[in-house]
N, C-alpha and C positions, 0 to 999 in steps of 0.2 A: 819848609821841607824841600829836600833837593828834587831837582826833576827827576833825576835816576833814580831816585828809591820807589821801592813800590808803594801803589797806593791802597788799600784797603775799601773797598766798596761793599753798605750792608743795603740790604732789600727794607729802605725805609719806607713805610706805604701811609702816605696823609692821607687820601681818599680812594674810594673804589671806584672812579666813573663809569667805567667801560661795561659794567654790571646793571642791568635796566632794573628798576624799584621792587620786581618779582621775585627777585633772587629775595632769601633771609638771610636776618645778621645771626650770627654767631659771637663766642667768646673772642673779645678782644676787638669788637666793632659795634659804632652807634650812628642813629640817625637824630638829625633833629624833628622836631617838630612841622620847621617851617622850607627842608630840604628833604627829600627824599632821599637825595644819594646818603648809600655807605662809607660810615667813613670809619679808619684804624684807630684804635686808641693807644697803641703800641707797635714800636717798630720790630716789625718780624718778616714772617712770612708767608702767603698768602696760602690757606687749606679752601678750596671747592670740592665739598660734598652733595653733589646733584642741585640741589640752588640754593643748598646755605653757607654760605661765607664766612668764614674765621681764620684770627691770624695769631701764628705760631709764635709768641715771640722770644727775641733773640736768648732771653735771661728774666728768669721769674723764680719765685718762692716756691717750695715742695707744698702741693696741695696734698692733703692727706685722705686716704681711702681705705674701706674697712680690706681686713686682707694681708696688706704692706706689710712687707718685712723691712723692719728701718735699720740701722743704727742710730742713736743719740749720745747724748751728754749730759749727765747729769746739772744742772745748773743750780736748783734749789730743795732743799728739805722742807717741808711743812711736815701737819702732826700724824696723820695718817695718808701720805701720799708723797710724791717726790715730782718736779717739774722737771721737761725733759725738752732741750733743743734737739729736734728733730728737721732743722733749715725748713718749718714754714711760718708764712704768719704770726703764727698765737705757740706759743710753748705747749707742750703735749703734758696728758698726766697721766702717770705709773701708780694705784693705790696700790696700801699695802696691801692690799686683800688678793691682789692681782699679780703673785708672786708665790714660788715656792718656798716654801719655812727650812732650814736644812735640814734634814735628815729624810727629806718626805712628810713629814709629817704635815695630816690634813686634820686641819680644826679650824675654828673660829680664831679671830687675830683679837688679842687683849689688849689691854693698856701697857703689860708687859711689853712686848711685843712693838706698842708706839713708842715707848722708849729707848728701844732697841733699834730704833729703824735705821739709823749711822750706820750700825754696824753689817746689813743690809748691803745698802748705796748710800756714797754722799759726795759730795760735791767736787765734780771734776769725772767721775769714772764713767767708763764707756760702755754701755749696753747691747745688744742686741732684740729686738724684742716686735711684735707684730700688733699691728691695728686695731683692736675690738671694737671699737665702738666711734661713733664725731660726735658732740655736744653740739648744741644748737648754733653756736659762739665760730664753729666749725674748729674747733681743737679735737686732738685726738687722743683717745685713750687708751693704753699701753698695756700691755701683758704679757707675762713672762714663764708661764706655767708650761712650761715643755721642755726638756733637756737641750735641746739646740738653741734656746735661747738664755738670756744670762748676762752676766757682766764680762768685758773681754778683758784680755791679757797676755802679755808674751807675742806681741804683732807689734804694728804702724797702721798709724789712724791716714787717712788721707779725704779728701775734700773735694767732690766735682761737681759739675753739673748735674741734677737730678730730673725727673721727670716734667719738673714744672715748666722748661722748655729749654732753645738753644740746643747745639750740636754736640756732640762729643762728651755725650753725658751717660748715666746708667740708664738702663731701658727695665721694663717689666719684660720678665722671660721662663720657660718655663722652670729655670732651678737659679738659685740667689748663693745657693750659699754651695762649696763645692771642695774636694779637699785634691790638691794635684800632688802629685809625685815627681817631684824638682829631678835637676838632673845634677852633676859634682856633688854628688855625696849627702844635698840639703835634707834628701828625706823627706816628710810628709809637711804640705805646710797648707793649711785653707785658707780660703779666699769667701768672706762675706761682701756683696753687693747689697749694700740699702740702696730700696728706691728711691731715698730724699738725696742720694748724692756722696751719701757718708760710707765709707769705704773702711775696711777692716782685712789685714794683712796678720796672720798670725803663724806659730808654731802648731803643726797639728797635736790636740790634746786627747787623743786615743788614749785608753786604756793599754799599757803592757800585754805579752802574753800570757803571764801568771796571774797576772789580774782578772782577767778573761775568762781563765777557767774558772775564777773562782767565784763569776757572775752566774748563777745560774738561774736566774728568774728575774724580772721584767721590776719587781717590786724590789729586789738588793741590788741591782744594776742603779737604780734613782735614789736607794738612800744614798749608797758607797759615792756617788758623783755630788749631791747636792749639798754632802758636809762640808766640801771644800768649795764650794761655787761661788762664793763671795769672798774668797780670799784675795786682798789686794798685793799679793808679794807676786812676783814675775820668776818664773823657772829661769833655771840656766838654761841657755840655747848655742849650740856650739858653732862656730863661725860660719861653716859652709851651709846651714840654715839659714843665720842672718844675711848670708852672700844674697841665698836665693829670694828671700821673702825684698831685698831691697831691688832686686833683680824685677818680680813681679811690679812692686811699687813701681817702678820706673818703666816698663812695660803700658802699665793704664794711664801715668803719667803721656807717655806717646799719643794715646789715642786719644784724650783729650786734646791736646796740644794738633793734632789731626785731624781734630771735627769727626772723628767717626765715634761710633755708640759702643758702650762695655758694656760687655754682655761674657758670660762663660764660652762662646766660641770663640770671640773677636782677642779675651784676653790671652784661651790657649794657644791662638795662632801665633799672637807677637811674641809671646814667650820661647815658642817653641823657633822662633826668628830670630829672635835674638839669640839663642843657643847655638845656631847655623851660624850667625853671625862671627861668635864670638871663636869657634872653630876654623872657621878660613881667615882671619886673622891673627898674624904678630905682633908680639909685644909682651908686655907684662901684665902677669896673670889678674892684680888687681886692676887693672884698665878696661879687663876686654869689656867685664859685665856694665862699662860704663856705657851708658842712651846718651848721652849730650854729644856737643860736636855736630850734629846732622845724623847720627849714629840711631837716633830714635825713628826720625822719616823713614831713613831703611827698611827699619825691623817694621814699621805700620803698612811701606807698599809692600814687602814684602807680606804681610798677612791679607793684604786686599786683594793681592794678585793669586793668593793662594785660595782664599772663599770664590776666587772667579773660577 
């Protein structure tokens, strides 16, 4: 490496010494037997909570917790259930029991119904879906019975750091999933944050107005959405949507690449930087919305400076 280039230095921690034997260990640190001092089992970062000791470290698997709004991936079919990468350890399970039937309809799930289960989820498609339950194995079990959750489509999937550690990742916050109102014409487009890391960019999928009215109850509001919720066809999306939604995409793109955490405030700020951005500069129109170039650092001091 040349001398002039920079160097990169991580907070690697082989032992704790400076910590006299009272302190406790926490996640991510062991003692021997025949030493008392703490010692890291990964390189991270050092957390002191009044005398117990644990370290953050840099890059680790999503541990899963009941609660978690995730995205995943469909990866396998079995006979009554569906296996789901959700970036941690052990692959997560979806049964079928643990899903809406279209139409709404609530019953027992048949052998019919196991046969039918392709036509469901199957392999390759993106979900959205929340935590119920860990298995002893510590896998996690999935369920999809609520209108906001579902298989996605008409977005960009994207891939970052999750909760299980390291900077510039998704955090637990109080709202995950969130629908902004772009600016050049894009229109509605939401934004899902899974806690495992798995990011979801799409077209807002609102009901019309004429649709709307002619929701009038809580019960034909979920049949009329859940007939078509496993449809794997993608709507058309007209350009200054696709502008925006690759806009955002590149936006969380920054702020990982910036070590800071996505979260609903940190993404509306760069977005809304980047738009500032793309206004006091010249050139052509397909450029401005470009982050690359150093073009991203901007639009992230300019959000950091803005939450100051």
């Amino acid at each position: 490496m040349d001398e002039a280039s920079p160097r990169l230095h991580f907070p690697i921690l082989s032992h704790l010494a400076n910590f006299p034997p009272p302190h406790s260990r926490g996640h991510g640190t062991y003692t021997s037997p025949h030493d008392p001092t703490i010692h890291a089992t990964v390189a991270g970062t050092l957390l002191k909570t009044n005398k117990l000791l644990s370290v953050l470290p840099l890059r680790a698997r999503y541990t899963p917790e009941i609660g978690d709004l995730i995205v995943g991936r469909i990866v396998e079919v079995q006979t009554k259930r569906w296996r789901v990468d959700v970036a941690s350890p052990l692959l997560a399970h979806l049964p079928l029991s643990a899903i809406n039937l279209p139409g709404g309809i609530l019953r027992k799930r048949t052998s019919t119904d196991e046969l039918a289960i392709r036509s469901f989820f199957c392999e390759g498609d993106l979900l959205v879906a929340e935590v119920q339950n860990l298995y002893g194995d510590g896998a996690a079990g999935l369920h999809t019975r609520s209108l906001k959750y579902g298989k996605l489509r008409n977005g960009v999937f994207l891939s970052v750091a999750g909760m299980g550690g390291g900077r510039g990742g998704v955090v637990r916050s109080r709202r995950q999933v969130w629908t902004v109102s772009t600016g050049n014409g894009g229109g509605e487009v939401d934004v899902v944050l899974g806690v495992n890391g798995y990011i979801w960019i799409c077209a807002h999928s609102g009901a019309s107005g004429k649709e709307a009215e002619k929701q009038v109850s809580i019960t034909k509001m979920e049949e009329s959405v859940s007939s078509s919720v496993y449809s794997s066809r993608n709507d058309y999306i007209k350009a200054e949507t696709r502008r925006e939604i690759a806009r955002l995409a590149g936006c969380v793109r920054s702020l990982v690449e910036g070590g800071v955490r996505v979260d609903e405030e940190m993404v509306m700020r760069a977005y809304e930087a980047s738009l500032d951005l793309e206004m006091r500069e010249d050139g052509d129109d397909d450029e401005k919305g470009y982050l690359g170039d150093g073009r991203g650092t901007r639009v992230v001091q300019t959000a950091l400076a803005a939450r100051a």
